[in-house]
Legacy VTK file of the C-alpha trace (Angstrom):
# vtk DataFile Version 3.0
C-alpha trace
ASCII
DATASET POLYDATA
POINTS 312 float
88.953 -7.315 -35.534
86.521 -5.409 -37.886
84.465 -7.894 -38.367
84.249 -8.766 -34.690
83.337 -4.879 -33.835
80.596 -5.106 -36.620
79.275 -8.243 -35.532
79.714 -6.670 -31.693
77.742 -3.600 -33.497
74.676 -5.200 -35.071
73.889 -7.463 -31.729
73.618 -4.626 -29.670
70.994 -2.695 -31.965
68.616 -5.582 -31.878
65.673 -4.489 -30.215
65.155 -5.992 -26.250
62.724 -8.579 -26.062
60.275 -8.133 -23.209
59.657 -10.973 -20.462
56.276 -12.522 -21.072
52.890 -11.654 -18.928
51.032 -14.532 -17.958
46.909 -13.875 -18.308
44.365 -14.998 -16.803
41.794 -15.554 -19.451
38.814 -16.110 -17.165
39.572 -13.352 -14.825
39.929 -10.875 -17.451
36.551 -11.708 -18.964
34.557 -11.157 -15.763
36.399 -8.055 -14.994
35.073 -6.502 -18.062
31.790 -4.363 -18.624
30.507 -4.804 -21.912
28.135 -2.639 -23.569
25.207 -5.162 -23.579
25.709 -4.855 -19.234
25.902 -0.653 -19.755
22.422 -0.997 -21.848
21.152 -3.792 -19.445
21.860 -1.835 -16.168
20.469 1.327 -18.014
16.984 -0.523 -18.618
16.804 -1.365 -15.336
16.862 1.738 -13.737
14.871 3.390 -16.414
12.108 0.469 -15.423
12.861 1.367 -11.780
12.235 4.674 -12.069
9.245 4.442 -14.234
7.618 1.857 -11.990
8.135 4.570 -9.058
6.706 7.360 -11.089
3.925 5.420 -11.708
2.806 3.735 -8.338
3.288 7.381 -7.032
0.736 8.345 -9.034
-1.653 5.514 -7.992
-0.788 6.408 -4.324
-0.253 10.459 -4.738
-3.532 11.853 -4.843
-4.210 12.247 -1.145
-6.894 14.971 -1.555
-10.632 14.753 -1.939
-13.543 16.825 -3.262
-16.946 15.534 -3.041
-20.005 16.824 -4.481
-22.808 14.633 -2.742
-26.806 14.027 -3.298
-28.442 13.892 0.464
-31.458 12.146 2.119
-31.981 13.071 5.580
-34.107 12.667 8.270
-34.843 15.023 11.348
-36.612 12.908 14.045
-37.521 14.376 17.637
-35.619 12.506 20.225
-38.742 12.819 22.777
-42.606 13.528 22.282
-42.776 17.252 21.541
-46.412 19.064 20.545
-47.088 20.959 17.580
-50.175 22.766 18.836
-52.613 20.984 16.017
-54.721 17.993 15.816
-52.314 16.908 12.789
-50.002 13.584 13.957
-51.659 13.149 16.882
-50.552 17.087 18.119
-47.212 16.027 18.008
-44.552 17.178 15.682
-43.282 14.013 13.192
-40.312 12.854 11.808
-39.115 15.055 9.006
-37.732 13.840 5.388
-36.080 15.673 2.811
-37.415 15.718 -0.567
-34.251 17.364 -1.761
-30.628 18.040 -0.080
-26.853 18.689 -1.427
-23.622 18.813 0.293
-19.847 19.143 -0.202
-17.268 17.979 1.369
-13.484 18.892 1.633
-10.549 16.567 3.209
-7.402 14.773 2.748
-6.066 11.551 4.014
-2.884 11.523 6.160
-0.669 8.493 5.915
-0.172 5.868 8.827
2.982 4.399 7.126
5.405 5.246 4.602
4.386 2.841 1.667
1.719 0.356 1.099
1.909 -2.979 2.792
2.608 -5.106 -0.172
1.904 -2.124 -2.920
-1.984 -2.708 -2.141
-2.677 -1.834 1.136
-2.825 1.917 2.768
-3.999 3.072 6.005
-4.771 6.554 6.347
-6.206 9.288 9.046
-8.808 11.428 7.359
-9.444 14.985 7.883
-12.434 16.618 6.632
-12.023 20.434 6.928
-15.307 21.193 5.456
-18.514 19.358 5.409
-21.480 21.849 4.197
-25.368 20.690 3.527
-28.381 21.873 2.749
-31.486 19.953 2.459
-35.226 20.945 2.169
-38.141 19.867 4.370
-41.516 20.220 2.871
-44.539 21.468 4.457
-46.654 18.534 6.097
-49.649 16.862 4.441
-52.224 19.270 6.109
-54.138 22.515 5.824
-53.931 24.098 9.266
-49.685 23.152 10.684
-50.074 25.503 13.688
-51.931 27.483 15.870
-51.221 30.608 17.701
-54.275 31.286 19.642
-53.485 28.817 22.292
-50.277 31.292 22.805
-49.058 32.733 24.757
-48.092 29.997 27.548
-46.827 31.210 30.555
-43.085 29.916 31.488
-40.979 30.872 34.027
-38.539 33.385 33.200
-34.786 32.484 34.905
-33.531 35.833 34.548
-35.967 37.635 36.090
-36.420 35.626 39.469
-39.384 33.965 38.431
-41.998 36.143 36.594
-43.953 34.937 34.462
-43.779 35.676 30.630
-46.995 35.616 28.381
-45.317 35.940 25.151
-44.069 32.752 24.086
-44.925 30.885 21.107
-44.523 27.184 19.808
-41.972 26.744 16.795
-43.854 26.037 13.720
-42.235 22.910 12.942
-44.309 21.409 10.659
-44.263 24.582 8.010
-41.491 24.123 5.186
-37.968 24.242 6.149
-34.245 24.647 5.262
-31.302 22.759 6.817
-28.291 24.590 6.680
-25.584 22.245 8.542
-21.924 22.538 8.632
-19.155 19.747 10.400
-15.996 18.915 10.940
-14.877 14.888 11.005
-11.962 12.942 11.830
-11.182 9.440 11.770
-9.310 6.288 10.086
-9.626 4.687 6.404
-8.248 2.024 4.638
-7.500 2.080 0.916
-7.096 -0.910 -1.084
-5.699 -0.893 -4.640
-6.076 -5.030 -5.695
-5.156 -4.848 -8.994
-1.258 -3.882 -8.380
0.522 -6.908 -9.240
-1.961 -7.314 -12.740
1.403 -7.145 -15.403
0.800 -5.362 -18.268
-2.589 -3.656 -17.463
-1.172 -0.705 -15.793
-4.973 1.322 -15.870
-5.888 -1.035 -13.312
-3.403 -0.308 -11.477
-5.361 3.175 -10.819
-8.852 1.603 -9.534
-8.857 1.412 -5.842
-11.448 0.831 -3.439
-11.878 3.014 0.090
-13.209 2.389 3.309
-13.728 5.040 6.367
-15.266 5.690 9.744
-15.137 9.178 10.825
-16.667 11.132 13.910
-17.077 15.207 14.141
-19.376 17.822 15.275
-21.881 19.849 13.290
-23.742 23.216 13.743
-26.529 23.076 12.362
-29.474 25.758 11.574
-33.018 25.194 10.753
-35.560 27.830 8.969
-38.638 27.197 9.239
-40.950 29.016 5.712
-43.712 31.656 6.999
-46.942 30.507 5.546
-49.559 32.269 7.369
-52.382 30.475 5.636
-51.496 27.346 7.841
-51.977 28.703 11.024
-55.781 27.919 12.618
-55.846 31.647 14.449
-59.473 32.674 14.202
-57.780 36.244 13.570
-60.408 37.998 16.291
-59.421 39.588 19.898
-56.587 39.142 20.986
-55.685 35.994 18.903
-55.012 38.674 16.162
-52.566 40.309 18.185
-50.978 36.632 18.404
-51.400 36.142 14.625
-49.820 39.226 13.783
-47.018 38.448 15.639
-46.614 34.718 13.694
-47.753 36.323 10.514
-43.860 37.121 9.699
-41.696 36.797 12.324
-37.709 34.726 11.727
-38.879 31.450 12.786
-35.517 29.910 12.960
-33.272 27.565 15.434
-29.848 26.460 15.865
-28.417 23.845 17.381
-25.122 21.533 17.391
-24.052 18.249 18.733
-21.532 15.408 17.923
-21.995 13.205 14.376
-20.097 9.904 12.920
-20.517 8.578 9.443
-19.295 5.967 7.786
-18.948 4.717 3.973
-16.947 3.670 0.955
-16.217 4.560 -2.526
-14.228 3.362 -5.725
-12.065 5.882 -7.849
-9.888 5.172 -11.119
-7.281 8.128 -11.033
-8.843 11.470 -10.229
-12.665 10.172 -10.317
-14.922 7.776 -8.434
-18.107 7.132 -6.643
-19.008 6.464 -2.971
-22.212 6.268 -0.625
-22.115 7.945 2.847
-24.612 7.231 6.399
-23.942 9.971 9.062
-26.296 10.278 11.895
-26.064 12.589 14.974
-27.818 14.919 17.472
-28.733 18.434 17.445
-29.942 20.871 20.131
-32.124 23.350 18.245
-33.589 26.380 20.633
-34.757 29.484 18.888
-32.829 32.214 17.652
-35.715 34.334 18.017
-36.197 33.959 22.225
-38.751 37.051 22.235
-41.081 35.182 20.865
-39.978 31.832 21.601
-38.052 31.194 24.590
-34.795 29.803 25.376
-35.925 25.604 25.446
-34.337 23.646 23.746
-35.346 20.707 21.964
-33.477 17.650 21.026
-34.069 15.736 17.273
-31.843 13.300 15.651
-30.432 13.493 12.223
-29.382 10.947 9.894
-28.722 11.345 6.505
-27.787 8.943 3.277
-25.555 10.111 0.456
-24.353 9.041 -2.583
-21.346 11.209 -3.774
-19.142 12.140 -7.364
-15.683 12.017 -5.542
-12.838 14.067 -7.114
-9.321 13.095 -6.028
-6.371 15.626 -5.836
-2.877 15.822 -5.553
-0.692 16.069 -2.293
LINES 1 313
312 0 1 2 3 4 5 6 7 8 9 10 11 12 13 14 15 16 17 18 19 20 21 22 23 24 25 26 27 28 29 30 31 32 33 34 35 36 37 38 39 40 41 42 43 44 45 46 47 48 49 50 51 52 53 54 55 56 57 58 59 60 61 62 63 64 65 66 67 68 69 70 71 72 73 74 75 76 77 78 79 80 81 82 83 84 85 86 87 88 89 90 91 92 93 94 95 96 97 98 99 100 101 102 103 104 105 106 107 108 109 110 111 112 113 114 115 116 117 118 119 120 121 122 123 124 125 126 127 128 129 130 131 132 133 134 135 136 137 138 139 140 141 142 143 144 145 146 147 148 149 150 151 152 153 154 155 156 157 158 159 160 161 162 163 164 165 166 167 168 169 170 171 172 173 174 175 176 177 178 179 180 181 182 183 184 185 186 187 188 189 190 191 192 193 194 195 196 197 198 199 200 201 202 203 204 205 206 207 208 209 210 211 212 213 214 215 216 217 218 219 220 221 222 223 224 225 226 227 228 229 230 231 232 233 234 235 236 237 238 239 240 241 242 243 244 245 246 247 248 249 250 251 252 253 254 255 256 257 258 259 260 261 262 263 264 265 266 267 268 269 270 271 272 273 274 275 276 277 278 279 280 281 282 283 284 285 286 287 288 289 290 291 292 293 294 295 296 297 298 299 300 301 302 303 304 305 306 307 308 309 310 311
């Protein structure tokens, strides 16, 4: 009996033996994430994010400042006389032997991101469009005359009378343009070098193509230069010289413009060319001595601009 309750004894403090677990070797190994697939996935969204950051950048900079060397040309739109035998009596078509200009817009985005990372089409606003340019004085001694003034013109305002104090504008006489606009209108920006692996500067060059329309103000002051005027200084043609001898021989004017051009920038810098032409109005901001006509002249102008491009 004692050895049966030590035998009984000994059996029961062997430890249990648990029931087997069947594996599935091939479903446990897919189930795992190893740390080559944590550093894997880890690189891949660092690359992700890096490629964003940096194709923002080639798309971000939405802003432009452009500082812009200007050729122009101020035309009359019909035959207008100059009062002198030079050109026939009639005043010519004006070109500026120097002329600056700056201009400050942005481009608004049609769609969200580029078709196919390379191309963008944008509305452009440009805010601020300043110039000034610089006529010289015709090729010729005498550039006006203001003995045969005063012409009589009917006065509107006063039912008729007759005025006989009215003087041509000396057009011809050395001149500042002073002309500010406003333009609006669509662009397209291509970047072709997007998809160039490894070469990421290229990335950055991009190439830019607009057509905008506006409307300018524009003012025109004409130099006094009393030594080109033909007055015989006697009678009553000094009385008329006197008058022309110093007087603000200026006109304003304003009328609708387009222009149209393109330019190539690598990040923040680039290069473009510009045509804008348009019509101005001018009449005299001086009406006591020269009326209230008006007279019509074209204006073109050619520019080639240093284009500075600015964040959102």
């Amino acid at each position: 009996m004692a050895l049966c309750l030590g035998a009984v004894n000994i059996h029961a403090q062997e430890p249990a033996v648990p029931k087997a677990i069947l594996i599935d070797q091939a479903e446990d190994v897919e189930d795992v994430t190893t740390i080559d697939d944590i550093v894997r996935q880890q690189e891949n969204v660092t690359t992700r994010l890096a490629n964003e950051k940096h194709f923002n950048s080639v798309w971000g900079r939405q802003r432009f400042f452009n500082i812009s060397k200007n050729t122009s040309t101020i035309a009359p739109a019909e035959n207008l006389e100059s009062g002198v035998a030079y050109n026939g009596g009639l005043v010519p078509d004006f070109k500026s032997n120097w002329g600056v200009s700056i201009q400050l817009g942005r481009n608004y985005r049609l769609h969200k991101k580029p078709i196919a990372n390379t191309l963008q089409f944008y509305i452009d606003y440009v805010g601020m469009d300043l110039n000034a340019n610089h006529f010289k004085a015709e090729d010729a001694d005498k550039l006006y005359n203001s003995t045969t003034q005063p012409i009589e013109i009917v006065d509107p305002e006063s039912h008729g009378t007759k005025i006989d104090k009215y003087f041509r504008t000396p057009w011809n006489l050395a001149k500042y343009e002073f002309n500010y606009a406003m333009m609006l209108g669509p662009s397209l920006t291509i970047a072709p070098f997007n998809y160039v692996k490894g070469a990421q500067g290229l990335h950055h060059l991009r190439m830019n193509f607009y057509f905008h329309i506006g409307y300018h103000a524009s003012i025109l002051w004409m130099q006094n230069d009393s030594d080109r005027d033909v007055n015989t200084y006697s009678g009553q043609a000094r009385a008329n010289f006197e008058v022309m001898e110093k007087n603000m021989k200026m006109d304003w004017g304003h009328g609708l413009i387009h222009s149209y051009g393109f330019s190539f920038t690598w990040k923040m810098i680039g290069i473009g060319y510009e045509h804008r032409a348009g019509s101005v109005k001018y009449k005299s901001l001086n009406t006591a001595d020269f009326g209230n006509e008006s007279y019509k002249f074209n204006s073109t102008t050619n520019r080639i601009f240093l284009q500075f491009r600015l964040g959102k």
